[in-house]
N, C-alpha and C positions, 0 to 999 in steps of 0.2 A: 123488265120494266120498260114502258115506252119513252122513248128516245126522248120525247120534250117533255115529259112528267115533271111540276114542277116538284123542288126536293127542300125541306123544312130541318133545319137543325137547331138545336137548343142546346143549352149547356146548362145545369142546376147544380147549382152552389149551395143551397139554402135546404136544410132538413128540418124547417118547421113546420108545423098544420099548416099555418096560412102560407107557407113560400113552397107547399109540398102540389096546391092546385096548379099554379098556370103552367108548369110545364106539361102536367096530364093534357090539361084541357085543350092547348093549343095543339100539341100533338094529335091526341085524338081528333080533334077538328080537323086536322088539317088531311090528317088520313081519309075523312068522310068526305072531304075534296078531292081527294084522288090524289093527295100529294106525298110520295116518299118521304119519311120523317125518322130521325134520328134525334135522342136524347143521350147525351152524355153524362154522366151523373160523378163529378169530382168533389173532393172534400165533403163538407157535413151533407151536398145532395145526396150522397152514399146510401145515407140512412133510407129516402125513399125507397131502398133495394131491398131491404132486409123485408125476409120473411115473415118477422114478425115486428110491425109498426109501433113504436110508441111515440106517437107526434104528438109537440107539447106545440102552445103559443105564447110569447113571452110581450106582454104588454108594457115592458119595461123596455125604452128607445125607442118605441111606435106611437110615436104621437099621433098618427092619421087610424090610431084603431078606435073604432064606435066603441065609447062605454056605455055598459046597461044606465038605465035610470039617471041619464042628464048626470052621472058619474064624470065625463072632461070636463063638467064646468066648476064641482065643488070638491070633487076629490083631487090630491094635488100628486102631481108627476109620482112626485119620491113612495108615493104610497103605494104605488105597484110594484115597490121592491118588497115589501111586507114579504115573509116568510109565509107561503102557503097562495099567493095572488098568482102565479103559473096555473097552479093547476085550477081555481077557480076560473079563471077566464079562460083554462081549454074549454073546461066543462061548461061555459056559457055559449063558448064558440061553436063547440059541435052540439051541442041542442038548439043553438039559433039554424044553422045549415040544416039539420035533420026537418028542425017545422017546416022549411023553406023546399024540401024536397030535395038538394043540394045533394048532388051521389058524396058518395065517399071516398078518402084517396085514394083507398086498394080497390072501389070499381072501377074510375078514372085508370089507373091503372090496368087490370084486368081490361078494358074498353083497350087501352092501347095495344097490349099482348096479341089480344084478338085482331084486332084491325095492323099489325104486322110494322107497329113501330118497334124499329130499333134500338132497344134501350141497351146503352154500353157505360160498365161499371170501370171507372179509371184505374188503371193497375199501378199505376203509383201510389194515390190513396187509398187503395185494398191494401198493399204494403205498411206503407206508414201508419194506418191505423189498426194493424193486427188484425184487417177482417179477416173471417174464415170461409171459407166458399160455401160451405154448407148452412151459414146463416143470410146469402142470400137468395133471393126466388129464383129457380131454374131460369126463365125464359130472356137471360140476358148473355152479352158477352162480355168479354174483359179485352180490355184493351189500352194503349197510349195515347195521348194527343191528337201524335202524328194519324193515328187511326179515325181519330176522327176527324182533322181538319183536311184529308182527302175527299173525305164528303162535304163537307163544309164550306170548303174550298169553291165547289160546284153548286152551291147550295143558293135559290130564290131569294129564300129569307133564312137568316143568319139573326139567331136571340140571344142573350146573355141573362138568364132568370134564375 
């Protein structure tokens, strides 16, 4: 790596569709800049790692999500806790992306693997939550904190997403 390269780290907290994009997408950008990028992926980000993805979107405490059909203005908060309102609104979120041409996590993904971002799975919450190594995608490491705020440390831009 050239000595002033700059270097991109992120932290993903968040394993839903919609909190499952910016960390791909920055990373991958920032790789297409030329810049060393590393994701750490703790707690529920974890899920991003698994082999096999099932990202929901919960419209219940996201007041800033577009509802279909002028839906903010006369459907009321409490009603997106309805039994069944998850998975209707993944399923309007990833048909609005797909019209839109919007890649998908696991390309964003795949896009980073390629392009030689660092994705590091927290070996604390691999522990705590009983993951198995074989449910997540090869092309990662495991590691602590410490392991990544050595990069971090050194790091241009520093995210928290």
């Amino acid at each position: 790596m050239p000595e002033n390269q700059k270097k991109l780290a992120l932290i993903a907290t968040k394993g839903t569709l919609d909190w499952a994009y910016p960390p791909f997408i920055l990373a991958s950008t920032a790789a297409a800049l030329g810049y060393e990028a590393q994701i750490f992926f703790t707690f529920y980000g974890l899920n991003l790692l698994k082999k096999k993805m099932d990202l929901k979107i919960s419209p219940l405490g996201n007041p800033g999500m577009p509802m279909p059909m002028g839906m903010d203005k006369w459907f009321p908060t409490v009603g997106t806790a309805l039994p069944g309102m998850e998975s209707v609104m993944t399923g309007m979120m990833k048909q609005k992306m797909k019209s839109k041409g919007v890649a998908s996590v696991e390309e964003l993904r795949d896009i980073c693997i390629e392009s030689e971002v660092k994705l590091i799975a927290c070996q604390m919450t691999v522990d705590l939550f009983d993951f198995k190594r074989e449910d997540l995608i090869d092309d990662i490491e495991t590691g602590g904190a410490a392991t990544f705020l050595e990069f971090a440390g050194e790091a241009d831009v520093s995210l928290f997403v």
